[in-house]
C-alpha positions as YAML, in Angstrom:
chain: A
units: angstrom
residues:
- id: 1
  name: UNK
  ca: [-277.80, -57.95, -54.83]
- id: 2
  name: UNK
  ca: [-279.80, -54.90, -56.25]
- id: 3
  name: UNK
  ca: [-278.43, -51.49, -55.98]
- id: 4
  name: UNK
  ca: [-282.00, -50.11, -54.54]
- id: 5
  name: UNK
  ca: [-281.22, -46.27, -55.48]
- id: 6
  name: UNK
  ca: [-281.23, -47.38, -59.12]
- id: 7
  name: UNK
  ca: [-284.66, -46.37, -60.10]
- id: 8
  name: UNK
  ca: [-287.57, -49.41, -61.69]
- id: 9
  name: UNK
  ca: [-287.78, -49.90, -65.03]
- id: 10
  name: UNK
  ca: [-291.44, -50.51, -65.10]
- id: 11
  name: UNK
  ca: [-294.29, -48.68, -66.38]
- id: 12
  name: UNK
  ca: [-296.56, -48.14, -63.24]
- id: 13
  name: UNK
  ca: [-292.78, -46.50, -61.60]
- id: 14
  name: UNK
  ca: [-292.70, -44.46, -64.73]
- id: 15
  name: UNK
  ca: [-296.69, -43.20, -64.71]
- id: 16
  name: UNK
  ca: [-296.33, -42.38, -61.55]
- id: 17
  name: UNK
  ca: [-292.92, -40.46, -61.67]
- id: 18
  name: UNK
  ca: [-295.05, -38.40, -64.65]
- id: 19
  name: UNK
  ca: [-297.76, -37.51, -62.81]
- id: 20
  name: UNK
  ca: [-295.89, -36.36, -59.24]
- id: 21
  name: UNK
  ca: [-293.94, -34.35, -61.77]
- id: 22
  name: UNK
  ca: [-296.75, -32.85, -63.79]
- id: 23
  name: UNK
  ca: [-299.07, -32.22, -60.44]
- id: 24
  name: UNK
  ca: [-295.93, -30.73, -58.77]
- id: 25
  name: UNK
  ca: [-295.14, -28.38, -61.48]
- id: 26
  name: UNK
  ca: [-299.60, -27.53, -61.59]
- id: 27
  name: UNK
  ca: [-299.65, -27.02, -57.87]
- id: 28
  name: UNK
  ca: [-296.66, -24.39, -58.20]
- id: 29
  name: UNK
  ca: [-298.35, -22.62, -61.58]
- id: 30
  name: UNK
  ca: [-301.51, -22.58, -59.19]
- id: 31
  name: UNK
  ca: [-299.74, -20.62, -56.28]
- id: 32
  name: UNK
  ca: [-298.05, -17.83, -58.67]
- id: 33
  name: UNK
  ca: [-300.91, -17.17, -60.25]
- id: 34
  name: UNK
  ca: [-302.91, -16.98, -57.05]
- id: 35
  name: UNK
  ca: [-300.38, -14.84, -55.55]
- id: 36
  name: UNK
  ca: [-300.09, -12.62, -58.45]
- id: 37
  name: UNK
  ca: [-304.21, -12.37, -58.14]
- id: 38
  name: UNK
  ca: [-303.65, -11.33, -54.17]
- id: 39
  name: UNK
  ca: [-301.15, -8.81, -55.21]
- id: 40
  name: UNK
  ca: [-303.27, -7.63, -58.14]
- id: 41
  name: UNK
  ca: [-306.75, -7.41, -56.15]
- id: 42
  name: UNK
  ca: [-305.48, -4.97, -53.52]
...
């Protein structure tokens, strides 16, 4: 039997492990620099 918390090997597992990752890491660069904006604009 599979061990099911050993992550897929394939490539569609892997493009979409990159792109959560990389639009994770975008949506938090968003929300500094839109706080730092808030902060800056009063």
């Amino acid at each position: 039997m599979r061990n099911p918390f050993i992550p897929s090997q394939s490539r569609v597992c892997e493009l979409a492990n990159l792109v959560m990752i990389f639009g994770v890491t975008a949506a938090g660069l968003f929300a500094a620099i839109a706080a730092l904006l808030v902060q800056v604009a009063r």
